[in-house]
Every structure is written in structure tokens, then in C-alpha cells.
N, C-alpha and C positions, 0 to 999 in steps of 0.2 A: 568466671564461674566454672567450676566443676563440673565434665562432663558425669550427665546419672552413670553411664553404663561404666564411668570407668570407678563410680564408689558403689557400683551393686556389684562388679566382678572382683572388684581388690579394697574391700572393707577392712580388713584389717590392716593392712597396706597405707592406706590413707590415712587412718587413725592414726598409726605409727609417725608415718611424716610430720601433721598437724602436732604433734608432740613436741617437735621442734622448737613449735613456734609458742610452747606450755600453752597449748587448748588441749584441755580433755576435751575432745570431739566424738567422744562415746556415743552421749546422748544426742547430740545433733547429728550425727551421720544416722542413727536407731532411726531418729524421727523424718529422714528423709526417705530411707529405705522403706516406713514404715507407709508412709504417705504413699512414695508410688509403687506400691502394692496395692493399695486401695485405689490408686489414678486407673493403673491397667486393669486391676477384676472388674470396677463397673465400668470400663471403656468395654471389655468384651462381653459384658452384658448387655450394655447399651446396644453393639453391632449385633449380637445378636435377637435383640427386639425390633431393629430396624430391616434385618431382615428377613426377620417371621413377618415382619408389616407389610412388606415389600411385596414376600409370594402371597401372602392372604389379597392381597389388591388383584392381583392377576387374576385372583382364582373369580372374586367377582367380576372382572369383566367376564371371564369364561361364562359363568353361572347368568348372567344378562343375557349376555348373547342367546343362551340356551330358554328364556325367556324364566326362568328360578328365581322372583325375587327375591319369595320371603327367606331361600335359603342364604340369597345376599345379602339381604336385610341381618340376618343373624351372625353372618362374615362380617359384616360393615361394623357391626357394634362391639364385637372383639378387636376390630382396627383402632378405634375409639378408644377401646383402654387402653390397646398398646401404643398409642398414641400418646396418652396422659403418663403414661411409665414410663414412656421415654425423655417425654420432657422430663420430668424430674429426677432420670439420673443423669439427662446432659445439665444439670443445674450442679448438681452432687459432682459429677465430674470438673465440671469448670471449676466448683469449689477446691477441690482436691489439688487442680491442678495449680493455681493462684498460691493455695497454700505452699505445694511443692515449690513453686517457684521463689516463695520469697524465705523459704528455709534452705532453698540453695545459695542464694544472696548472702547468708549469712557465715558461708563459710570461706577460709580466704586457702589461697591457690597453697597447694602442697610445694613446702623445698623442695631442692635438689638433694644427690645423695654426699656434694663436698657442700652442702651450707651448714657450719659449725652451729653445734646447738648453742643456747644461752638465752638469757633473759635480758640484758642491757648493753648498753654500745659500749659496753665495759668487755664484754665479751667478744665484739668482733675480731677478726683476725687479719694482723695487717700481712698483706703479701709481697707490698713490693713499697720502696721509699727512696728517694731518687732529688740531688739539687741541695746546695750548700743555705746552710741558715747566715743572713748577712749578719757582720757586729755591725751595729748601728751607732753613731754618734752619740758624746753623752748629751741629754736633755730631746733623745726623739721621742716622739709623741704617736700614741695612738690616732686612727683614720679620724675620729669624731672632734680630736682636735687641731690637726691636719688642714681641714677642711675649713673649720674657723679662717686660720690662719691667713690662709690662702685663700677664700671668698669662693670655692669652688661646687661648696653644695650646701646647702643651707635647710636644717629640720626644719628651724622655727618655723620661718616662713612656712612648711608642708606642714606645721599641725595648725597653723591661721587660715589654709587654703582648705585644710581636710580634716585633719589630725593626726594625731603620732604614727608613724608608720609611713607616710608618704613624703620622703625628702623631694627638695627643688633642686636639679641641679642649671650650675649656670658658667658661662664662659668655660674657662681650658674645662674644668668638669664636667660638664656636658660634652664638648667635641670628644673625650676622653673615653666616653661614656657609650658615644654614636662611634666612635673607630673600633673600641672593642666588639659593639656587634657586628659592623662591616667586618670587622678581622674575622672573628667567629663563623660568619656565612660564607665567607672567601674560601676558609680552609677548608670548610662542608662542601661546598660545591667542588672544588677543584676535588673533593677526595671520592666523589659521583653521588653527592645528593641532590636530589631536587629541590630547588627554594618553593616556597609556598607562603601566600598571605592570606592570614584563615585570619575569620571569626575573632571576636573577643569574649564573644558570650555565645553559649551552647544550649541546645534544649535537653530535656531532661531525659531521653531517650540517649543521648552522647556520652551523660556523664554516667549514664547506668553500662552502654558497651564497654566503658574502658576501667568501669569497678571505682570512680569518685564517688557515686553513688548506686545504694546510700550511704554507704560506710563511712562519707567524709562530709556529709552534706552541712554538718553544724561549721564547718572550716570552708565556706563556698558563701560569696556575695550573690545572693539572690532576689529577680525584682521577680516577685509574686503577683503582679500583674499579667506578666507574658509568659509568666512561669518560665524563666531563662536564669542560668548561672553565669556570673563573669567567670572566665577559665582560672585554672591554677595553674596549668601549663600549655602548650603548645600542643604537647603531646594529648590532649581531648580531642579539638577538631581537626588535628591531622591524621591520628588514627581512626577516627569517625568519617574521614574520606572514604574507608572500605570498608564500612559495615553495611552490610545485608549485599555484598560483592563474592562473585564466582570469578575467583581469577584462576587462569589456563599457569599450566606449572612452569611455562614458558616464560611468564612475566616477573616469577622470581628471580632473587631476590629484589624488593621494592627499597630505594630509600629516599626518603625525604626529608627535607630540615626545613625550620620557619621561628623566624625569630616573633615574640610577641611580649608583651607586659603581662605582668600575673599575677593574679590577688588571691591573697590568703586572707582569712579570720582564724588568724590564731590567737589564742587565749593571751595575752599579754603577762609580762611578768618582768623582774626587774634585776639589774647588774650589768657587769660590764659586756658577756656572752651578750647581753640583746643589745646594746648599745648601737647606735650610730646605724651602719648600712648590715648588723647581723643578725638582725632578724626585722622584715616590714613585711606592712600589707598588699606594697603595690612593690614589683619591681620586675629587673626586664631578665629575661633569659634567653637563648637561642637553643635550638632542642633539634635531634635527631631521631629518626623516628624510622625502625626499618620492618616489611614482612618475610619472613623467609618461610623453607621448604623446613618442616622438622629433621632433618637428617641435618641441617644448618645451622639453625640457630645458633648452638652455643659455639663454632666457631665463630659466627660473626658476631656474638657477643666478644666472644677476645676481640677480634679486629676493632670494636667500638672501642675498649678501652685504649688500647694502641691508639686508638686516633686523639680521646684525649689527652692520654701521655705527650704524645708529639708536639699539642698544642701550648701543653705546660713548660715541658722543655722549650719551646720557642719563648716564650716567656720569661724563663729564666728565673721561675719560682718554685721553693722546694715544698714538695707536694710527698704526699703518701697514699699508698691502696690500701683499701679495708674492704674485706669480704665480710659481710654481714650478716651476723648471725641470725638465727630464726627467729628470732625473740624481737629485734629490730628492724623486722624488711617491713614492705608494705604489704597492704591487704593483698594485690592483685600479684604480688612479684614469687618469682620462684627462683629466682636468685638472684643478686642486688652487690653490685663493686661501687663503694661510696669514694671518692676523690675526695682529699682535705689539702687547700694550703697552708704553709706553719705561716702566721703572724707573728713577726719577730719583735713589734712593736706589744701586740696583745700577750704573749709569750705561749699563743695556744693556739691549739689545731681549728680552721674551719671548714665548715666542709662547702665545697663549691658545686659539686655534681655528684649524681648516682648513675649510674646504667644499670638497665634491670634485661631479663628475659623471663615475660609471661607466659611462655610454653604457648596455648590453647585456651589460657584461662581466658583473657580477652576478647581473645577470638570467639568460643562460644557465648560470647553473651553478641556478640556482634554479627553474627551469623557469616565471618568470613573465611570464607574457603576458595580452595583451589581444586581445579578437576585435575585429577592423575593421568597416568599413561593409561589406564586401564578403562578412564572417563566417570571414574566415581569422586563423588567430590570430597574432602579430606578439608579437616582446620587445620588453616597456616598456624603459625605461629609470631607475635610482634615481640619487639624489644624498642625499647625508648634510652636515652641520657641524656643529660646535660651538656651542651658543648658550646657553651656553658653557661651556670649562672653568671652575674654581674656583680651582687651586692658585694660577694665575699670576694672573689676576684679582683674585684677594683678595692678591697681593704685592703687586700694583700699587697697588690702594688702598690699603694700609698704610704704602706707602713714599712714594706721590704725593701723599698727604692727611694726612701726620703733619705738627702743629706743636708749639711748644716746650710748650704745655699738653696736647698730645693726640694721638689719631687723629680727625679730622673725619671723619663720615659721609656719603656722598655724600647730595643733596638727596634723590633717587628712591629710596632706600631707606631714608629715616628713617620712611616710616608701616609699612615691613617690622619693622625692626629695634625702634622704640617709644623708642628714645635718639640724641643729635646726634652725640654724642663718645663715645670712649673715653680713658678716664684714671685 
């Protein structure tokens, strides 16, 4: 969420940026500014009913003591009304305030000043592209037939146990599956993140700190019973570890990683792009997750991408950077590096990870800060990535590293895995 003070001092400012992302944010920024203006007039009308109430109370006891009733009696009943006016404009204000808050919800975090304007992923801009596209064998086959072949993950069976969207996997596919996240949290950890095992489901106060909700709630598994979400990412209950947290500027920068399963409700649709493991509603990912001092941030956003690059080149998959344009980020992001592997088999880009830095926007909704040198408290600022997802990472090896005997195993994960090949 948008701090107020920074779209009441830089109104045009903000409107400019949100331009980026093609919101006219005119009328929505008018209708928040317009609100707390009316939040703070009757907040200082309200304090100052409360205390004119206040000194009239003193004055009667004064006036008691003095033995004055009937003039207390005539104080006492001016209390009375300002009593009843003041309930009614801490009613007007809570109003006010509720409203303010849910037309701040509805505005999403300002770009940066390199996030390229545009309206489609037609418009991102790629910055860096890195790793040889293999020629493959004549007659290879895409991941979904691959998989057939080889008995290694099987849909059917996931839409007989659930439905489409939830594959089974089984034998080398599975061990494949469990070494890639052990690889994944290995390289996190040895690179100074903390592992974490969070939560699979959030309450609704978690998904509101880190901006899922509400903006995504129709794409979120929810049992309305206990009023809980199943996660979409890791990145909900690990960055809901420090919400409503004052941490000392000592403890910067924070990072932590936690591998978990994640479900989406995406709208389904149909062709080759959704096919197989590229797009479901359950599937696993390992996530990075850091707080920093704002003077930091966006270096240790570089250093995030670096670390996935590292992981790709260990890999020995050719991959591409896309800075993404405004038109394309997410609601809570202020600027967003999307990672794609080429699928040699699919002959097309996937993308397997984002890293974002949300400035403050997260933070204020989550109330986390840090005390300065000075001891006033200040919003950190979070950033989250992918490191990484699964579905599309393990298409990629399947599709990248299939030969006419086999699936080849990437080198860095045969002492995961215990086998070279699949066949």
C-alpha cells in the first residue's frame, strides 16, 4: 500500500508513475486525498469535543466541591451533548477511515524510474540472455510426451485424484523433482539464507500484508469456514513472519528462503503454452525472501538476480532476463526481473522465476519497520524471487537434455538425484 503522506505531498508524482502501468489514477488518487481530508477535519473536531468534555468535567467537580449544583447540573448537560457529537463523529470517522483504507487497497505500488512503459509482455525489455539452445535429435518430443514415455509423471492419474492441473509424479520423476528442491535450498542456504518451514494456508490478514489480497483473491483456494487461503507462494507466510515487527537497523539485511507447494485458480484455457507442467494449480516452488535498509534494496535486488543466474548456469540451461514493463508487473511490485528458459523441444520462452522489490509498498500494509540511528522507526523495504519455480524448470530439462537413449541428468544434480539418465 501507498504510503498517504507520500500521494498527499507528490500527487502528481504518483499519478505520473501509475501511468506506467496505463491507470488513469486521476480519479482514484482525488478520491483518496478527498477522503483524508475529511478523515483529519472531523478527527480535529472530534479532539476538540473531547476536550471541551474533558475541561467541562473538571469544572464540575470544581463547582461540587463549591457546593453549585444546579450550576453543575447545567455543565453536566452540555457534557451530555457533547457526548452524543462525539459519538457520532467517531462513527463518521471510522467511516471515513475504512473507506480511506479500502481506496488505498485499490491502488498498486508506483514503478521505478528504469521500469519501461508498455502494456503487454510484448513490451518487456530483455537485458541480459546467456547459454547455448541444444539441436536436439530428429523425432524429440515435448516434456508432456516425455513423461508418457518414460512413466515419470503421469496427469491422468492427477485429474482422477483431483483434476487437471495436479500431475502425480513417480519414480526417477519424483526423486528428480525432491533433488531439484534440495539443490535449490542448498544453494540458498550456502548463499546466507535461512531455510524456513511455513504454513501452507494463511489467514486473511497475511494475504492482505503482502498485497494477494484483495487484488488476487478470485486466483487463491479458499475454505471459508476458517476463513484461510491455501498460499500461492512461500513468499505470503514468510514475509508475514515480520509483520507488525520493529526490527533495530542492526538486524538488516534479513534473508530467508522456504521451499513449499502453491496453488493457484487460474482461469484455465487451452494449447500447447498450458500444456503438461506450464501451467497447474498445484505445484512446488522454493522462494527467497529478503528485508532490507532502503538505501539497499535495489542493490540486493541485483545480487538476487545474480544468484539466480548462477543457479541457471549451474544448470546449463539457456535462459534470458526481462525487465518488465509497467503494464506487466504485479499489483504490489515496483520493479520485477522475470527469468525464462528457451524450451528447445516447445521452441518457446518459459518463464520459471520473477524477483520483484516492493520498496515500502508491503511494508506498510504490514506494519514493518526498523528503528534508525536516530530511534525513529522507518519502513524497511522487502523483495521476494523465485529460486525457483519447478514446473517449468523441470520442462526445460526434460525437453533441453533429452537424447535418443534418454533424459540426461544435469551434472549438478546427479549426487541429488543418485542416477545419470532416465530411460
Amino acid at each position: 500500500m501507498l504510503q498517504l503522506a507520500v500521494i498527499r505531498e507528490n500527487k502528481e508524482r504518483v499519478i505520473k508513475a501509475l501511468a506506467k502501468r496505463n491507470l488513469d489514477a486521476q480519479s482514484l488518487v482525488d478520491t483518496v486525498l478527498d477522503l483524508d481530508e475529511k478523515r483529519r477535519a472531523t478527527q480535529v473536531e472530534l479532539d476538540t469535543i473531547l476536550a471541551e468534555s474533558n475541561l467541562l468535567s473538571k469544572e464540575i467537580g470544581e463547582m461540587m466541591k463549591l457546593g453549585e449544583k444546579s450550576k453543575a447540573e447545567i455543565v453536566k448537560q452540555k457534557t451530555l451533548q457533547l457526548k452524543e457529537k462525539s459519538k457520532e463523529l467517531a462513527e463518521k470517522l471510522d467511516g471515513y477511515t475504512t473507506a480511506l483504507s479500502e481506496e488505498l487497497y485499490k491502488i498498486p505500488n508506483t514503478p521505478t524510474e528504469i521500469v519501461p512503459e508498455g502494456k503487454t509482455p510484448e513490451d518487456n525489455l530483455t537485458i541480459h540472455e546467456e547459454g547455448t539452445v541444444p539441436s536436439l535429435h530428429e523425432g524429440a518430443l515435448p516434456h508432456w510426451e516425455l513423461v508418457k514415455k518414460y512413466d515419470i509423471i503421469d496427469f491422468e492419474l492427477g485429474v482422477k485424484i483431483t483434476g487437471a492441473g495436479f500431475p502425480v509424479y513417480k519414480g526417477k520423476g519424483a526423486k528428480l523433482q525432491r533433488a531439484l528442491i534440495t539443490y535449490f535450498l542448498d544453494k540458498n542456504t550456502d548463499a546466507g539464507y535461512l531455510e524456513y518451514q511455513v504454513p501452507h494456508l494463511v489467514n486473511e490478514a497475511s494475504g492482505i500484508g503482502t498485497g494477494q489480497l484483495p487484488d488476487k483473491e478470485g486466483q487463491m483456494y479458499h475454505d471459508a469456514t476458517d476463513n484461510l487461503y491455501l498460499i500461492p507462494t512461500a513468499e505470503v507466510p514468510v514475509t508475514n513472519i515480520f509483520r507488525d515487527v520493529i526490527l533495530n537497523e542492526s538486524e538488516l539485511p534479513i534473508k530467508c528462503t522456504a521451499y513449499t507447494p502453491c496453488f493457484r485458480r487460474e482461469a484455465g484455457s487451452y494449447g500447447a503454452h498450458v500444456r503438461g507442467l506450464n501451467r497447474l494449480h498445484q505445484f512446488d516452488k522454493v522462494e527467497i525472501v529478503r528485508i532490507e535498509h532502503p538505501d539497499h534494496s535495489h542493490q540486493a535486488l541485483d545480487g538476487m538476480v545474480e544468484h539466480v543466474k548462477m543457479i541457471l548456469n549451474e544448470l546449463k540451461l539457456p535462459y534470458r532476463i526481462l525487465r518488465l514493463c509497467g503494464g506487466d508487473m504485479g499489483f504490489a511490485s515496483a520493479i520485477t526481473y522475470d527469468f525464462e528458459v528457451y524450451s528447445t523441444a516447445q521452441e518457446r520462452w518459459l518463464e520459471i522465476s520473477s524477483v520483484s522489490n516492493f520498496e515500502t509498498f508491503q511494508s506498510n500494509r504490514l506494519k514493518l519497520r526498523y528503528k534508525d540511528k536516530d530511534g525513529k522507526n522507518q519502513l524497511a523495504h522487502t523483495l521476494n524471487g523465485s529460486s525457483l519455480a519447478l514446473p517449468r524448470v523441470l520442462a526445460g530439462i526434460l525437453e533441453n537434455y533429452q537424447t535418443p537413449d534418454g533424459i540426461v541428468i544435469p551434472e549438478v544434480l546427479r549426487p541429488y538425484t543418485g542416477f545419470d539418465i532416465i530411460n
